[in-house]
N, C-alpha and C positions, 0 to 999 in steps of 0.2 A: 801803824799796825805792822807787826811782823810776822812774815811771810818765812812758811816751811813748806819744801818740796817733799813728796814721796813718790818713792821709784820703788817696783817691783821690778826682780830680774827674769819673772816669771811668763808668760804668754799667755798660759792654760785660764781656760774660764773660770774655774772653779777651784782656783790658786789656791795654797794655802801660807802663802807670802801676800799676798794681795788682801786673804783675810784677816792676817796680821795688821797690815797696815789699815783695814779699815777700823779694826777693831783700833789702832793708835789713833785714826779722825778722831772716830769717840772721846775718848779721852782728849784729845786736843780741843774739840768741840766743848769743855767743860770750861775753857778758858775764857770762856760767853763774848764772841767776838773780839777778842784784842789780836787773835791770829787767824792769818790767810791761808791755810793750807790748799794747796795744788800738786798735780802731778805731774810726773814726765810718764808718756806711755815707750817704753824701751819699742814695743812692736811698731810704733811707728818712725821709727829712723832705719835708714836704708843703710846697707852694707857700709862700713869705712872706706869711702877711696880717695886718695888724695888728691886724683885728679879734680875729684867734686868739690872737695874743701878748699876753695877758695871766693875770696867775699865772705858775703853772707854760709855761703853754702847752703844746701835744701832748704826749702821753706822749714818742713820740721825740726831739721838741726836747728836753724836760726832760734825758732821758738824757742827749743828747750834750752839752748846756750842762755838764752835773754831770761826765760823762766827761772834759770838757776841763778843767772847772775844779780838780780833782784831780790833773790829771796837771802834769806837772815840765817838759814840752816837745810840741812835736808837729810830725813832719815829714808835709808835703803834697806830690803828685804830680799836676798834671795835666796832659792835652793840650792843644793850642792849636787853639780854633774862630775859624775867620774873626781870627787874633790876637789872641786874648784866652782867660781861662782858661772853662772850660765854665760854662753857666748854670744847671748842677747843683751845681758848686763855688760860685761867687757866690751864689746862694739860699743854702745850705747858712752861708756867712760872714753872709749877711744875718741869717740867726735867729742865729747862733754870737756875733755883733758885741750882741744886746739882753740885758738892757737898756739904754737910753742908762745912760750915764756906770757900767755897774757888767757891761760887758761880760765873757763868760769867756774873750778874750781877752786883755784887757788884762793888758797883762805878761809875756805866756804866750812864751815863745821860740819860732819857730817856724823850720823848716828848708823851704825852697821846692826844688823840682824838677822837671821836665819831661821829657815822653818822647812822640816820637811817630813815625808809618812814614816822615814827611817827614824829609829831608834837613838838617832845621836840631834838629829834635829839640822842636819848639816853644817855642823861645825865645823867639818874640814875644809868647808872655802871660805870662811871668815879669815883664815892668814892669809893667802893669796888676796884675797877681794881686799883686806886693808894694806896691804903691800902696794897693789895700786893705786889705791886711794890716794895712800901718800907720795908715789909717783905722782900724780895729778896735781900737786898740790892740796889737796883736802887737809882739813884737820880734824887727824878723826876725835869726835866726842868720847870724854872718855866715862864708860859705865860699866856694869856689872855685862859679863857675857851672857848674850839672848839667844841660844837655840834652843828653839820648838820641834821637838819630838814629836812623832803619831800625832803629827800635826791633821791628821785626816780624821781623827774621831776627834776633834774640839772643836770645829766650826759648827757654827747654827745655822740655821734655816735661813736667818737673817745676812748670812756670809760675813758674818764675824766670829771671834776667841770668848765663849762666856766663860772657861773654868779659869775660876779665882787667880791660882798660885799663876797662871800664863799671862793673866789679866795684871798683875801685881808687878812680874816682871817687864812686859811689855808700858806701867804705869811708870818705874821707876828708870827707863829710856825715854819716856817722853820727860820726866822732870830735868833728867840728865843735859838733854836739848835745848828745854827752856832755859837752866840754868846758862848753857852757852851762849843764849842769845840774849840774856839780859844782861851780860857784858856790854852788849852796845844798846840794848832798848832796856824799856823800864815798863816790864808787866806786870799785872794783878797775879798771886795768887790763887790755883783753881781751887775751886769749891771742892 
């Protein structure tokens, strides 16, 4: 079975990065059990210090270290502060990127996306955010660019994306992923 992470860079309850990625479950979920997807929650790793990081480091680093390093891919969603991706997502890469040279990034495919109330969808921290990525080692997946605009009038009730053309682009990142990760596994197909 293989295994995709999703990170929000987001906090806020009623995210609309978070609703992005629920609305990518969905469509992953069409894959009728051949994929594990899990999350990493960015709000629960504590500040970067490197006093901490060593060993294991936090229980929750650990997790997520171990969570990403197991998994087959992982796609990322966050808003844009001031142009750049949140300092909840960078921390969160910062512990994710250690340790030097045996990061649980390195290697790992990752899919980049963006959503915000603003009119561009925050696509000014998608070059910063994959600039690190590829710091970190990651290899970013490579797909059509996904910023979600007036991301605050498309969510549902349900806290996910229903209008089509968001649904269509957010459908052809998830094929983009799969794509990458049938390079080493061998899936169906979604329906």
């Amino acid at each position: 079975m293989a295994r995709i992470v999703l990170v929000s860079g987001s906090l806020r309850r009623h995210s609309v990065n978070s609703a992005a990625l629920a609305t990518i479950r969905g469509i992953l979920d069409r894959y009728d059990g051949e994929l594990h997807i899990t999350e990493i929650r960015v709000a629960d790793l504590p500040h970067y210090d490197e006093d901490l990081d060593v060993g294991p480091g936090p229980a929750a680093v650990s997790a997520a270290r171990e969570l990403l390093i197991a998994s087959d891919a992982a796609i990322i969603s966050t808003p844009s502060y001031n142009g750049a991706m949140t300092g909840t997502l960078k921390n969160a890469l910062d512990w994710l990127s250690r340790p030097w040279k045996a990061s649980s990034l390195s290697g790992k495919p990752v899919a980049l996306l963006t959503a915000s109330p603003g009119r561009y969808g925050g696509a000014d921290a998608q070059p910063d955010t994959r600039r690190v990525l590829e710091r970190c080692g990651a290899v970013l997946i490579d797909h059509a660019r996904v910023a979600i605009g007036n991301a605050e009038f498309l969510v549902g009730r349900d806290g996910t994306i229903t209008e089509p053309s968001v649904v269509a682009e957010l459908q052809g990142l998830v094929e983009a992923t799969v794509a990458a990760v049938r390079g080493r596994r061998r899936l169906p197909v979604a329906a």
